[in-house]
N, C-alpha and C positions, 0 to 999 in steps of 0.2 A: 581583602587583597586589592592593591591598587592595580590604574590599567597596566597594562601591557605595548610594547613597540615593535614593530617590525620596519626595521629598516634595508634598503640598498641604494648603498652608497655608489654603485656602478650608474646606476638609473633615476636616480635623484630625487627618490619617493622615500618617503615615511608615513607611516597608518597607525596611529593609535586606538588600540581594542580596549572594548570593555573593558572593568572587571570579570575577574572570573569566578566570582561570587554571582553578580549579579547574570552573567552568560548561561550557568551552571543552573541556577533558578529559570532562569526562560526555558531550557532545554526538558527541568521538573515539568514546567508546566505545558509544553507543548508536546512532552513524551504523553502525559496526563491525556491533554482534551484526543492526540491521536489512538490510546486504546481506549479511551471511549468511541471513540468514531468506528473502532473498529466491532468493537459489542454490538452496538447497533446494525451495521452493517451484515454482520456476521450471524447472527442469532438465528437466521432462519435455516440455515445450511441442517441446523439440529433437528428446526420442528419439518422438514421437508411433508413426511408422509399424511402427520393429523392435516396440513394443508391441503394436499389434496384430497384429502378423505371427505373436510369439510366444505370446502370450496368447489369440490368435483372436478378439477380440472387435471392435466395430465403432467408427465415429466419434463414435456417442452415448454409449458405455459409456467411451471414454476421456475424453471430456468430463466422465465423471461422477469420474473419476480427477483430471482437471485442476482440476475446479470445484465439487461438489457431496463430493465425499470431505473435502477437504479443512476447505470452507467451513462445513460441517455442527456440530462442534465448535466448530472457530474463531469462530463467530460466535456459539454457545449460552455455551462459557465464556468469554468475551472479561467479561462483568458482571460474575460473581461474581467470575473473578479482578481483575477493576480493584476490584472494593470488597476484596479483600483488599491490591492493590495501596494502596487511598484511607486502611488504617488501619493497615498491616502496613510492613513492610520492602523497599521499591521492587527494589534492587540483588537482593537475595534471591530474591526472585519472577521475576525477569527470569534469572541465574545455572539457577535450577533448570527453569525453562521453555526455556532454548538448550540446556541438557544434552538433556531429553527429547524434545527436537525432531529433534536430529542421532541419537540412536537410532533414531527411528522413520523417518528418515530412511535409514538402514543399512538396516531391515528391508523398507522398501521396494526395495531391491536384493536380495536375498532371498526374493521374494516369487514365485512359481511360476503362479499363477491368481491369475485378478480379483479375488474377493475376500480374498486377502490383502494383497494392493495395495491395495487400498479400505482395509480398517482400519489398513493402514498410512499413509495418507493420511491418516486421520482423527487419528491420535494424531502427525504432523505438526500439523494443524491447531492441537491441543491447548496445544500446547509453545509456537505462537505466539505463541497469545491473549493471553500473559503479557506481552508485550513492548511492542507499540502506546501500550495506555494508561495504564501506567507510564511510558513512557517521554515522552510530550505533558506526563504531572503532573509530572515530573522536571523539564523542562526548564520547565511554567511557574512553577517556582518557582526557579529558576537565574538567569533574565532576566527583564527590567520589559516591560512590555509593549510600549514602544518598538523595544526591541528583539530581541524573540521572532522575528520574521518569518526574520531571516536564519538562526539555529541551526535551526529550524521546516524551513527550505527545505533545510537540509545534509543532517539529518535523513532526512526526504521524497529526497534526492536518492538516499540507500540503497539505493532500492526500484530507481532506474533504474539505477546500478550493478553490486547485485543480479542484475537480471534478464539485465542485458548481460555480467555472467562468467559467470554461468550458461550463456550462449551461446555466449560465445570459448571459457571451457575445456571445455564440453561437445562444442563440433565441432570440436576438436581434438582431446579425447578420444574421439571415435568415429574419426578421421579415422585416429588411432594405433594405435584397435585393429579396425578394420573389418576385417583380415586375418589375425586370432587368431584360432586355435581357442577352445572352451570353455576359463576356469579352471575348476578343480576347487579345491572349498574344503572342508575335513574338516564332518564334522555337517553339514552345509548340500549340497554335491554340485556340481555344476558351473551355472558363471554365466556369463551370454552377456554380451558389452560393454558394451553397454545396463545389465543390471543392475550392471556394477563402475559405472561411471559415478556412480549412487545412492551407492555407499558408499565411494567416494573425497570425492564434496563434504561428509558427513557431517562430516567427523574435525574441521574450522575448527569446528563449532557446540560443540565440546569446548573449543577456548582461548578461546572468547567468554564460556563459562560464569564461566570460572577471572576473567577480565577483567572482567565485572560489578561483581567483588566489590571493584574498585577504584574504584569508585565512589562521595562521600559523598553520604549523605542529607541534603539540604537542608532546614534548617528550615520546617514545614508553617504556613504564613498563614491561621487560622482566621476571618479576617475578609478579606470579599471590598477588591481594591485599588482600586476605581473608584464614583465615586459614581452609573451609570449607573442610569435606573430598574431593568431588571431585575435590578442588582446589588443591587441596595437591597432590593428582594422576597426575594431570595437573603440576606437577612443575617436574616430574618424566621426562614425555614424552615430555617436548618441546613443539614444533611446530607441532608434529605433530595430528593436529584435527580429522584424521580419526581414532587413538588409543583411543582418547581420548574418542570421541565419541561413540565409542564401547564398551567402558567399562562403561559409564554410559548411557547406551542403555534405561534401565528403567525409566531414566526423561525422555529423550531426544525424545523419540517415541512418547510417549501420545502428547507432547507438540508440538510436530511437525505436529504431524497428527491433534491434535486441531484445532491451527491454520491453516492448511490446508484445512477442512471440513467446516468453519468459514467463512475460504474466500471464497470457492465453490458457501458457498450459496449469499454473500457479492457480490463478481464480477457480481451473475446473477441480481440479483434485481439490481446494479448502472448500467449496460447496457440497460436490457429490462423493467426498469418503467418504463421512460419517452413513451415509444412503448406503453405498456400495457394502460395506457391516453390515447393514441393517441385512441388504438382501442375502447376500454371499455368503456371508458367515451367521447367519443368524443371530447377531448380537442385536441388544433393544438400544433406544437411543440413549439414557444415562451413562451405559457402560463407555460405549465409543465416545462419549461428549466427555469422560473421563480421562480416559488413554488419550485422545487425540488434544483433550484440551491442557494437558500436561506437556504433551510433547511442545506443541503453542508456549504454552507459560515457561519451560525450560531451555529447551535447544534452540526454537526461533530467538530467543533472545542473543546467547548463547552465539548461533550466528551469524547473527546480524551485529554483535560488539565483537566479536574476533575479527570477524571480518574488515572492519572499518580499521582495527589496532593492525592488522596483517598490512591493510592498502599504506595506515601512516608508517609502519615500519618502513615498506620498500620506498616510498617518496625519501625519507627523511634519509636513505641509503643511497639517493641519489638517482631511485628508478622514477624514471618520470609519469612514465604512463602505468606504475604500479598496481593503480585501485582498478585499471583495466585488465591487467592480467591475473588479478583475483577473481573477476567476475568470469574470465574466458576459463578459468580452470575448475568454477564451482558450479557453470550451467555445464561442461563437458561431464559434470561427475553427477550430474541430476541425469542424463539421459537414460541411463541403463537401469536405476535406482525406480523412475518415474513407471518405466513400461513394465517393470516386474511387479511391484508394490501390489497392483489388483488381481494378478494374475494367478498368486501362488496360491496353493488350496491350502497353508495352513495356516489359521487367524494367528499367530504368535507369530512366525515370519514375516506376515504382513505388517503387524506393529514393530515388528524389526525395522524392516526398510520403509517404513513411515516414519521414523523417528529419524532416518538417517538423510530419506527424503525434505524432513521437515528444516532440518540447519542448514540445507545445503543451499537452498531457494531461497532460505532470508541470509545469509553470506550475498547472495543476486542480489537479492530487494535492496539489502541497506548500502551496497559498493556501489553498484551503479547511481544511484543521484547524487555521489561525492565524486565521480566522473566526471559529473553535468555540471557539478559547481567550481570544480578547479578549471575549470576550461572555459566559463565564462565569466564576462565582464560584470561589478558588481552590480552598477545600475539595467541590468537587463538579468538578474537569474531568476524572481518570479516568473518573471514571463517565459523564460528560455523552458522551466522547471515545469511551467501550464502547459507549454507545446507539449514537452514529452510526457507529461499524464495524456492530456486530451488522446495523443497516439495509444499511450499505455493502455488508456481505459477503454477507448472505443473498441480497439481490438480486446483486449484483457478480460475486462470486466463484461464487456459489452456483450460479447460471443463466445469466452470461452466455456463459462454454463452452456449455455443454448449448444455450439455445438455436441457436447458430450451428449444433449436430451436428445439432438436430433438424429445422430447415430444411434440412439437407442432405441427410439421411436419410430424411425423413418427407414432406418437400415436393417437391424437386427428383428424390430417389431415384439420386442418382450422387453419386459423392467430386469428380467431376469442376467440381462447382455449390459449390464452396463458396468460391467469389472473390464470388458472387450472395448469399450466403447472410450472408456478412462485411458485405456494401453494406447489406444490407436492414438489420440489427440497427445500421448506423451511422447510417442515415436516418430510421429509428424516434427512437431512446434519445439524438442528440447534442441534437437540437432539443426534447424537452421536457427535459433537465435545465437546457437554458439557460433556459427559460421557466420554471423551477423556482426556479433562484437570482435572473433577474428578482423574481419574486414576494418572494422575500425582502429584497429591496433595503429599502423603504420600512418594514420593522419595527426592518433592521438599524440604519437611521438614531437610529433613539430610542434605543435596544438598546446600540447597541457602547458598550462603555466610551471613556472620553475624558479625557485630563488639560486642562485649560487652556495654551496655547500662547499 
């Protein structure tokens, strides 16, 4: 297929994209290296209990493994590398950050005491950071903005992919080796299942490396493509994102903080379900790493690609701020979904509204960063994209485990309260993020970019 044009004739621009051959392959391979990112990342939510079993340590201290190790990094270098990403070699930076991921991913298996594991989480995190907002600037200069929403949402559906092998082959991997003695590994010494587990998903983050590099660089649009006011302000200041983002404070906040309070509650429920089974209903981890890592592999995908085809629908119908009134109507329909899920005493019901909770959160996950890219100027969406991680994650990832341990531990004071513990933090954080992107509606109207139709 040859490239593509979007022209307006009103505004005196023309932008010639990609192929959509070659667009369509980046999007393979960066859907690729993100559910790898996500295995890694996610794997431990399964093995939670042999952790502390062997490690000795409690449900706050693994939280800080699930959420706070890792987030710590990932959300401090998530800027400097998207500005290395905004002036450097995208493919390159992405290649060298999956390699260093999946080591420190190995060392994490490896890992003897908590704080080895900690810093091995953290240079996890490291290796991530690289990937996100390279990979949003890649693809917005791949597709017109028309049509960002759907690669946007394949993209995005990584994550639930991700998370959902992370769980089929994780409980099948314990399930195969739950009756192994220790390996014994030369230099290293003997590993319990739990830790081979870490250093078998590792080895994929190695041919994602190698795969990056087949990816081209897409010629960078130094002039923003929409005559939207705040694009217009953006054609003023350059490169520089933190001006930018100052002056249009009033999208940029709700949106950011949405997103942020979305994933709070998001990060806690993908860590401590599988645990919450474990206690509550007394399922072992295979089985729940089964159910939940189905619903992952199915419906997160599921809604995170309708989602993005729902947002291009309504742009292409004329609604401007569309992919924002998708996201306001699918965190309103998590709230009541999230607080019941732990609550009910019957394990079938509960996989009910897990399965219902699970599309509805990646509908959020993959609309919202196709928000953040129609609303900013091309030469700053790395960076724009690194802002609202570094918010997402600090809060998201950072605390939304830790909270959940900390009501568990600190409030209720039994492992037995953390179905109460799960409710609380969904009944908090689902209803001000929706009241969050509420607020942002009426900025985004003036704000989002818009061709004539």
């Amino acid at each position: 297929m040859g490239a593509q044009a979007t022209v307006n004739a009103s505004q005196g621009w023309t932008q010639t994209w990609p192929p959509a051959r070659a667009a369509w392959w980046a999007v393979a391979v960066l859907t690729t290296a993100y559910i790898v990112s996500f295995v890694d990342r996610q794997i431990l939510s399964l093995l939670i209990e042999p952790i502390r079993a062997d490690l000795a340590i409690s449900d706050t201290q693994v939280s800080l493994l699930g959420g706070f190790a890792f987030a710590l990094l990932y959300t401090f270098a998530g800027i400097p590398l998207a500005w290395v990403g905004d002036h450097h070699s995208r493919r390159w930076l992405i290649a060298a950050g999956a390699a260093f991921w999946s080591v420190m991913t190995a060392l994490c298996g490896l890992s003897q005491t908590f704080w080895q594991m900690f810093w091995a989480r953290v240079g996890v995190g490291v290796g991530e950071a690289s990937l996100t907002p390279s990979a949003y600037s890649l693809m917005g200069d791949y597709f017109p903005p028309d049509k960002l929403g759907r690669p946007m949402g394949v993209y995005m559906a990584g994550g639930a992919v991700g998370s959902g092998v992370a769980l089929v082959v994780g409980g099948a991997v314990i399930a195969a080796t739950a009756t192994l003695p220790s390996i014994s590994v030369p230099l290293v010494g003997a590993l319990k299942p739990w830790q081979l587990v870490f250093v078998i998903v590792a080895i994929p983050g190695l041919v994602v490396a190698l795969l990056a590099l087949t990816v081209r660089e897409p010629k960078r649009v130094r002039e923003p493509l929409q005559p939207a006011p705040a694009q217009r302000e953006g054609r003023k200041i350059g490169p520089n994102a933190a001006r930018y983002l100052g002056r249009n404070w009033r999208l940029y906040l709700p949106l950011f903080g949405g997103f942020a309070l979305i994933s709070l509650m998001k990060n806690a429920i993908l860590i401590w379900t599988p645990t919450m089974f474990m206690r509550a209903h007394g399922w072992d981890a295979s089985s729940i790493g089964y159910w939940y890592g189905a619903f992952l592999l199915t419906l997160g995908p599921l809604g995170a690609i309708g989602g993005g085809w729902i947002a291009d629908h309504l742009r292409g119908r004329g609604i401007r701020e569309g992919a924002l009134w998708v996201v306001v109507v699918a965190t309103c329909a998590s709230a009541p979904i999230a607080v019941s899920m732990p609550l009910v005493q019957s394990s079938s019901l509960a996989l009910v509204l897990l399965a219902l909770l699970t599309f509805v959160l990646f509908v959020v996950g993959s609309v919202t960063p196709t928000a953040f890219q129609l609303a900013t100027p091309n030469q700053m969406r790395a960076q724009v994209s690194a802002v609202a991680l570094f918010v997402n994650n600090l809060l998201g990832i950072g605390f939304g485990p830790t909270l959940v341990a900390l009501i568990t531990d600190y409030v209720f004071g039994a492992d037995s309260a953390l179905s109460y513990s799960i409710a609380i933090v969904a009944l908090v954080f689902a209803p001000l993020s929706a009241l969050a992107f509420w607020l942002a509606l009426s900025c985004y109207r003036a704000a989002a970019p818009g061709e004539a139709t």
